[in-house]
C-alpha positions in Angstrom: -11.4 -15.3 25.4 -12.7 -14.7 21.7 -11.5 -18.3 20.9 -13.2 -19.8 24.2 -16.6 -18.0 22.8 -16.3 -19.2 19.4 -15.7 -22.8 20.7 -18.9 -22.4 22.8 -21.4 -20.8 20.0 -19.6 -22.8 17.0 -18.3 -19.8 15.2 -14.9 -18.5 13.9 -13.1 -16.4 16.7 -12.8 -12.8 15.8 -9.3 -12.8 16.9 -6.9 -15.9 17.9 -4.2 -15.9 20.5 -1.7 -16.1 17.6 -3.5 -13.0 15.4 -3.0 -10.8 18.9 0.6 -11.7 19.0 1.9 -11.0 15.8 -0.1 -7.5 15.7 2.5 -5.7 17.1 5.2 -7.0 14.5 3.2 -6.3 11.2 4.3 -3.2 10.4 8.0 -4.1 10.4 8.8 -5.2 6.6 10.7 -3.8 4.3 10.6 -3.9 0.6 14.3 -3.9 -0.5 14.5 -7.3 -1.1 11.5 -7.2 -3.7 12.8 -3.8 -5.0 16.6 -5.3 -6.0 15.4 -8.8 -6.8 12.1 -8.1 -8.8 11.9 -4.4 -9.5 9.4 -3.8 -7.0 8.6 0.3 -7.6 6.0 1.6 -4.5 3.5 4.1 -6.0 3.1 7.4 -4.0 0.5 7.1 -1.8 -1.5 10.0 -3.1 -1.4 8.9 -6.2 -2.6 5.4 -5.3 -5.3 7.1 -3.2 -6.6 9.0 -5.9 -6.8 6.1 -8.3 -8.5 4.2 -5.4 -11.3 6.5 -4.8 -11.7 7.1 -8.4 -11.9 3.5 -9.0 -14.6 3.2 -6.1 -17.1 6.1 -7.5 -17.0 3.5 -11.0 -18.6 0.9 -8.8 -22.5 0.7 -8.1 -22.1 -0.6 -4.7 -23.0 1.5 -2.0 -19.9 2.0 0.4 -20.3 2.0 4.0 -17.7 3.1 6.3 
């Protein structure tokens, strides 16, 4: 339906057939391959949130959530 109503008001669709289908499956990678070929290290997510927010007060754009 979204891509029917973007054809008909000559827009981008908000979500494809394709984008629907492969939202189930998105969560399902794994990192090993990255961590024994290229020394991929994940940061702890606290950490990485921290660092995030602390990056975001820096900026002079207003967030809205």
């Amino acid at each position: 339906m979204f891509e029917w109503i973007a054809k008909v008001t000559n827009t981008r669709p908000l979500y494809t057939k394709y984008a629907l289908y492969t939202l189930p499956s998105n969560g399902h990678f794994s990192h090993d391959r990255a961590t024994s070929e290229l020394g991929y290290k994940p940061r702890d997510m606290a950490l990485t949130l921290k660092d995030t927010i602390q990056w975001l007060k820096g900026k002079e754009v207003p967030l809205e959530l």
